[in-house]
Structure formats: C-alpha cells, structure tokens
C-alpha positions as CSV (number, residue, x, y, z in Angstrom):
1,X,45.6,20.4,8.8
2,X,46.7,22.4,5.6
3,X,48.8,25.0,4.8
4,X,46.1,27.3,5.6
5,X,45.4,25.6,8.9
6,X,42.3,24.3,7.9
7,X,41.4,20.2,8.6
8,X,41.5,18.3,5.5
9,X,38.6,16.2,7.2
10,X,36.4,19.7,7.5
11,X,33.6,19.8,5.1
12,X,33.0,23.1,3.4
13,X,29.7,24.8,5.0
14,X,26.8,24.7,1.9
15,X,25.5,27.9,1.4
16,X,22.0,28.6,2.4
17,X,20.2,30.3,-0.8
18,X,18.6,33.7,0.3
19,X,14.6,33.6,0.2
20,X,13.0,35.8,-2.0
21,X,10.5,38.4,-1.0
22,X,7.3,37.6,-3.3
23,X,8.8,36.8,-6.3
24,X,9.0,37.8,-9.8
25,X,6.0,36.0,-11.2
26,X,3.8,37.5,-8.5
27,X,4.9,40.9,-9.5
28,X,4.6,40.0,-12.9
29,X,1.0,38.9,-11.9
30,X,-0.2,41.9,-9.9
31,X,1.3,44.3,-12.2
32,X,-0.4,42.9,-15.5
33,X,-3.8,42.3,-13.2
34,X,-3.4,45.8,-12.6
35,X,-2.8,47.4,-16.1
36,X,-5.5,45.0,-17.8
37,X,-8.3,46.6,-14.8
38,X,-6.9,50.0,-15.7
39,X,-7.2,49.8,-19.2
40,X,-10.9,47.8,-19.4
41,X,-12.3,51.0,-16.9
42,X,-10.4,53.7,-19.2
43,X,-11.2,51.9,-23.0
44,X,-13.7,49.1,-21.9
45,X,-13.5,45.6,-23.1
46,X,-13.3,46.5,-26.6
47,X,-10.7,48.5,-26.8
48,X,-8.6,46.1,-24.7
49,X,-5.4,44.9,-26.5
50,X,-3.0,42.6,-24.9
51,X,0.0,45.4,-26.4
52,X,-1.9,48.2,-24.6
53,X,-1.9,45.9,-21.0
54,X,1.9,45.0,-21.9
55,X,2.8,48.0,-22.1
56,X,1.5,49.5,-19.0
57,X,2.5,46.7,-17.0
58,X,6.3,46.8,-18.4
59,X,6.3,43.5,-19.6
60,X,6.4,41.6,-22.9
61,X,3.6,40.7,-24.9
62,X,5.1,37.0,-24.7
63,X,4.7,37.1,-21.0
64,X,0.8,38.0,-21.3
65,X,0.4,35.1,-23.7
66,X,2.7,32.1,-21.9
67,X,1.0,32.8,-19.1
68,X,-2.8,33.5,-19.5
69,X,-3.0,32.0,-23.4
70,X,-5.7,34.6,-24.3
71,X,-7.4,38.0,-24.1
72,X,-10.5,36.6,-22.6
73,X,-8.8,34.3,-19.8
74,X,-6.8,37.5,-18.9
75,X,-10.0,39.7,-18.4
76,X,-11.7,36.6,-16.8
77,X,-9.1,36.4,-14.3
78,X,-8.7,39.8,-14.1
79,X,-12.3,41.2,-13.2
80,X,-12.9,38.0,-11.0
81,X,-9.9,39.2,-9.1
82,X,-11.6,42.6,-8.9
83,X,-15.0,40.8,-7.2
84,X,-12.9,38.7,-4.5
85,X,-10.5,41.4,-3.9
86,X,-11.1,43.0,0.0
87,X,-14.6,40.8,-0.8
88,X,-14.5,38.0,1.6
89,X,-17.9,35.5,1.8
90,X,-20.1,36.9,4.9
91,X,-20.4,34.2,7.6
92,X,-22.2,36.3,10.5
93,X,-24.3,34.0,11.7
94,X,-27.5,34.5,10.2
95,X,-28.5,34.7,6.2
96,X,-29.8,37.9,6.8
97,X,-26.3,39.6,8.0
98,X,-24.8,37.4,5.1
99,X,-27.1,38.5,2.3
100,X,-27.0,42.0,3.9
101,X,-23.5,41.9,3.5
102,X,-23.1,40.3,0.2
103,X,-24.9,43.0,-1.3
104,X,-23.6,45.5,0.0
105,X,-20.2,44.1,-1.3
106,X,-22.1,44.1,-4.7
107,X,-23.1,47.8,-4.2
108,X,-19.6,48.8,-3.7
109,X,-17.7,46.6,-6.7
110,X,-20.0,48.2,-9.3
111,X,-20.1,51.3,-8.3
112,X,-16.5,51.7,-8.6
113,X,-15.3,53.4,-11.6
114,X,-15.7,52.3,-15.4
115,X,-17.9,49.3,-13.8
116,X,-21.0,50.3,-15.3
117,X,-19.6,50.7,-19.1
118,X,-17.7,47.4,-18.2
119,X,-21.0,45.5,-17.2
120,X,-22.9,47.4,-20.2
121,X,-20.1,46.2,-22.4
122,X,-19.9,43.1,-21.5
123,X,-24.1,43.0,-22.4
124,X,-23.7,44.6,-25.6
125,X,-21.2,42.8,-27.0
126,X,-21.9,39.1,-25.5
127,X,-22.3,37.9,-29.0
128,X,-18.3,37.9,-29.4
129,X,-17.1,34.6,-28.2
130,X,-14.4,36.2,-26.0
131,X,-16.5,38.4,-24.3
132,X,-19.1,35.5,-23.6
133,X,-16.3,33.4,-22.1
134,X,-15.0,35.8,-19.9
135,X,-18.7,36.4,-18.5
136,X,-19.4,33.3,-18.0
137,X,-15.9,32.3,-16.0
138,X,-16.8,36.0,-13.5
139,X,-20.0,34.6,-13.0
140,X,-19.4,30.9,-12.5
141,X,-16.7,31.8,-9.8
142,X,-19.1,34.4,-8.5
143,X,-21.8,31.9,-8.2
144,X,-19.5,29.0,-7.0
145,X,-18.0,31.3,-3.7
146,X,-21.9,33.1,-3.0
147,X,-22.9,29.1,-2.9
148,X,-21.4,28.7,0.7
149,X,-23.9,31.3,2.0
150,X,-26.4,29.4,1.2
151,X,-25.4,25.8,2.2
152,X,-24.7,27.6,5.6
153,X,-28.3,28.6,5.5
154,X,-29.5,25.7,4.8
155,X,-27.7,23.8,7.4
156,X,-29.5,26.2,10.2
157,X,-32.6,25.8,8.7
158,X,-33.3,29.5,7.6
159,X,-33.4,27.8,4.4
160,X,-35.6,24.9,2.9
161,X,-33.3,21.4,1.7
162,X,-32.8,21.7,-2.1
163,X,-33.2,25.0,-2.3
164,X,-31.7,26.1,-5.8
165,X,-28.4,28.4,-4.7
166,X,-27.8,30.5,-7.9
167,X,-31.4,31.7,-7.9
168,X,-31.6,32.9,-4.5
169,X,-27.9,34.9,-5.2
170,X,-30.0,36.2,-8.8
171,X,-32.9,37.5,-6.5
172,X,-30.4,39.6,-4.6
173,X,-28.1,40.5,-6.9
174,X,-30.6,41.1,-9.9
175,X,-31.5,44.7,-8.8
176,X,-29.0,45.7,-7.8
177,X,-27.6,45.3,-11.4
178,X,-30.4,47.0,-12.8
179,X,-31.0,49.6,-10.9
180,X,-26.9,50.8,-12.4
181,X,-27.7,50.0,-15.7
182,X,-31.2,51.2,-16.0
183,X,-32.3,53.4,-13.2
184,X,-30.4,56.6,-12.2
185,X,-31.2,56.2,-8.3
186,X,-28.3,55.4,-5.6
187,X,-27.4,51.8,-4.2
188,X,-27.8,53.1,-1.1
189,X,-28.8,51.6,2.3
190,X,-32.7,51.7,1.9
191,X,-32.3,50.0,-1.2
192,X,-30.2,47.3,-0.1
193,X,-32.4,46.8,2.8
194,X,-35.2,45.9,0.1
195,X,-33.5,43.7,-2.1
196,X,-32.4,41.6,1.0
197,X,-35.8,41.3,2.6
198,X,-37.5,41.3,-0.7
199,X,-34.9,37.5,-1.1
200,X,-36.1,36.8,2.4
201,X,-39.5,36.8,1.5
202,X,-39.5,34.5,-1.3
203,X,-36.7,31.5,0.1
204,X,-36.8,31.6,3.9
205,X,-38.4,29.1,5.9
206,X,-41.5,30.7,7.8
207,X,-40.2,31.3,11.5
C-alpha cells in the first residue's frame, strides 16, 4: 500500500463517458428541417435563402452547406420529411383500406398550410434546375415508399402480376392534386371515397 493507503497493484477505475441525449447534430437537423418548412410555407420556394433558414434555425450558414451542399437538397430533404412525417405506409390488409388510407394521408399533407403555393410553385417555376431537382427527389421517395402497397397487393392477388406501381399511385393521387390546385371544392370523405374506387376500377383484378 501507499501513503494514502491505496494498493500500488490497484488499477485506477476508467471513467465511463456519460451518454448523450439526442445529440447535437440531430438538433442541428430538426431545427434547420424546421426553419427551411417554415420559411418555404411563409415566402415559398423562391424566396427561400439558405441565410433566411440559418438564421431562424440559430445556426451558421456553414453548417447548412457542410451538411446538405445545396438549396435544393435542403428543400428536397426537407418537404420529403414533411410527406413521411406522422405518414406511415398503410398495411391493413386489403388495398382498398391501404389506398383509402394513403389518400387520405395525401388529403391531410396538402392541405396543410402554404402547401398549395408550395406545390403551385414548385409547377411554376420547374424550369429552374433546383426546383426540378428537388421535385423529382419528393417524388421519387414518394413513389419508392407508396411501391410497397402495391407489391402487397399484388402478392394477394387484388392486383394483376406486372402491374405498373407508380401509375396506379398517379390514378389516386392525381385528383386529389388537382382538385387543390384547380378546383375550389373540399378533400373531403366523399371525394376520397371516389378517387379510391375510381383506382379500384381500373387495376383490380375482377373478384
């Protein structure tokens, strides 16, 4: 033993580092996901500026751009994170409960405020390169998640083999998008109903 009373042939206990709640980076995250959502539904796409979005979020500009590179990957991952948010795929058992429920998640998601200027924008201006890019990513990851509804389908048999994926989730979706864009009626209920039976009626298999 030592002079303190301590055994020379005791190893010192290694200190266990304390876990961290979350984290920095998904705070960072969450709070620039946030501000870019917020600004596109107050300004639109167009008058979205990565200073504007740093600023809201409390962070540096640098930390936008070492982390998402662009404008257009940060709206891209911010308005696909909007779709899937709360938006899980349906799996109830049948394609009609599914597509019922899929577009009903649609309803909701553009329905929600600034969505409509944000889809009109998105139209308006798909010449811009940026824009165009962060369409396509929403709609590719859209497309690519709705696609499990459909293999399900298919694997029943509600659903013929081959049956093209992305044109059944158009049919459905399709109105839905017009009807908030064109028409000034409600996505309600009844409507839903139609555009889901309306799908039905052109890919199901006859019972």
């Amino acid at each position: 033993m030592n002079q303190r009373g301590r055994n020379v042939d005791e190893k010192p206990v290694a200190r266990v580092p304390r876990k961290r709640t979350g984290g920095r980076s998904a705070r960072v995250r969450e709070a620039v996901i946030t501000a870019t959502l917020d600004q596109v539904a107050e300004h639109g796409i167009e008058g979205l500026t990565i200073g504007d979005v740093a600023a809201r979020a409390g962070v540096a500009e640098t930390t936008i751009y070492r982390r998402w590179g662009s404008r257009t990957a940060l709206i891209a991952e911010a308005v696909t994170e909007l779709a899937a948010a709360g938006n899980p795929m349906p799996d109830t058992g049948t394609l009609r409960g599914d597509l019922r429920l899929l577009a009903e998640q649609i309803a909701q998601l553009i329905s929600g405020p600034g969505i409509a200027r944000l889809v009109g924008t998105t139209i308006a201006l798909s010449a811009d390169p940026e824009v165009a890019a962060a369409r396509r990513h929403f709609w590719e990851d859209r497309f690519q998640r709705s696609s499990q509804v459909i293999g399900r389908a298919v694997e029943r048999g509600e659903l013929p083999e081959g049956v093209n994926a992305r044109s059944v989730i158009e049919t459905l979706s399709a109105p839905l998008y017009f009807r908030l864009l064109v028409g000034d009626e409600p996505l309600d209920s009844a409507f839903i109903a139609r555009c889901v039976d309306d799908t039905l009626t052109l890919y199901a298999k006859p019972v």
